[in-house]
C-alpha positions as CSV (number, residue, x, y, z in Angstrom):
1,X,-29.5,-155.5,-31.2
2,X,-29.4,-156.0,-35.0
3,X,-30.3,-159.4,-34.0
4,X,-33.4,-159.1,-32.1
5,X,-34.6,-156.4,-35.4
6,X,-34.1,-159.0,-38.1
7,X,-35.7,-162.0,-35.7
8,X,-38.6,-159.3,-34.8
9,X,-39.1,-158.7,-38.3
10,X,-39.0,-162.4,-39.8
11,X,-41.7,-163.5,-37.0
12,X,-43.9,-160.5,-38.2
13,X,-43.6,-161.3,-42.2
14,X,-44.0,-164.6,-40.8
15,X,-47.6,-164.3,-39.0
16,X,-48.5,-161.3,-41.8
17,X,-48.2,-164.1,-44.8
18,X,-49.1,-167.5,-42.8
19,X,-52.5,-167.7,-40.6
20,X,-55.5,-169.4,-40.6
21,X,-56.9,-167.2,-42.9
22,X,-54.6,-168.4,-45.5
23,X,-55.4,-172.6,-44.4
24,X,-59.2,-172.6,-44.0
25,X,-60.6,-169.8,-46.1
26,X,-59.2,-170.9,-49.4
27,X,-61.0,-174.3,-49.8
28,X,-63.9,-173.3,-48.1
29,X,-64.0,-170.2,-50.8
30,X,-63.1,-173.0,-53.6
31,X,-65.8,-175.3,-52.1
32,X,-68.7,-172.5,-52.3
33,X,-67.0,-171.1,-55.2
34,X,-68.4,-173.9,-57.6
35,X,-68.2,-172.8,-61.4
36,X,-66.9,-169.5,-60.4
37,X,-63.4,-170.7,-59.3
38,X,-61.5,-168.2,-61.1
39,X,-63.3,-165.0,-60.1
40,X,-62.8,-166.6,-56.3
41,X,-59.1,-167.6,-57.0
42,X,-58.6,-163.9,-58.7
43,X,-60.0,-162.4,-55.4
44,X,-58.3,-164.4,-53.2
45,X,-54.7,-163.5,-54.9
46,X,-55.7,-159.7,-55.1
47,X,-56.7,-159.6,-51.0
48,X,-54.5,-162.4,-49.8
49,X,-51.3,-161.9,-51.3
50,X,-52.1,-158.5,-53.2
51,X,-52.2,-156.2,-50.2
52,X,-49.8,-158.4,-48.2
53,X,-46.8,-157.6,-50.1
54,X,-48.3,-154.0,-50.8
55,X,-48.2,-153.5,-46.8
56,X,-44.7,-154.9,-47.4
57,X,-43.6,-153.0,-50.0
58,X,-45.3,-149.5,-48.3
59,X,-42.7,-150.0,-44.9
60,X,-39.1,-149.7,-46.9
């Protein structure tokens, strides 16, 4: 049982932190982004990773 839990778990961290989102939106943002790269890169980290490992964090 503990077995299936920790597999369960790992696939949904897993699909949470790695999806298309995080392959095609961030050159496509970089690309339209032009001489405001770092505003774009600042909001990317805030809403990409940011709330990802807040939803993490919020569950234990």
């Amino acid at each position: 049982m503990k077995r299936n839990i920790i597999l369960i778990s790992a696939m949904a961290l897993f699909s949470m932190l790695f999806g298309a989102g995080n392959l095609i939106f961030p050159p496509t943002l970089g690309k339209l982004a032009g001489d405001q790269y770092l505003t774009a890169f600042l909001g990317f980290v805030i809403t990409g990773v940011g709330l990802v490992l807040l939803g993490i964090v919020s569950t234990r």
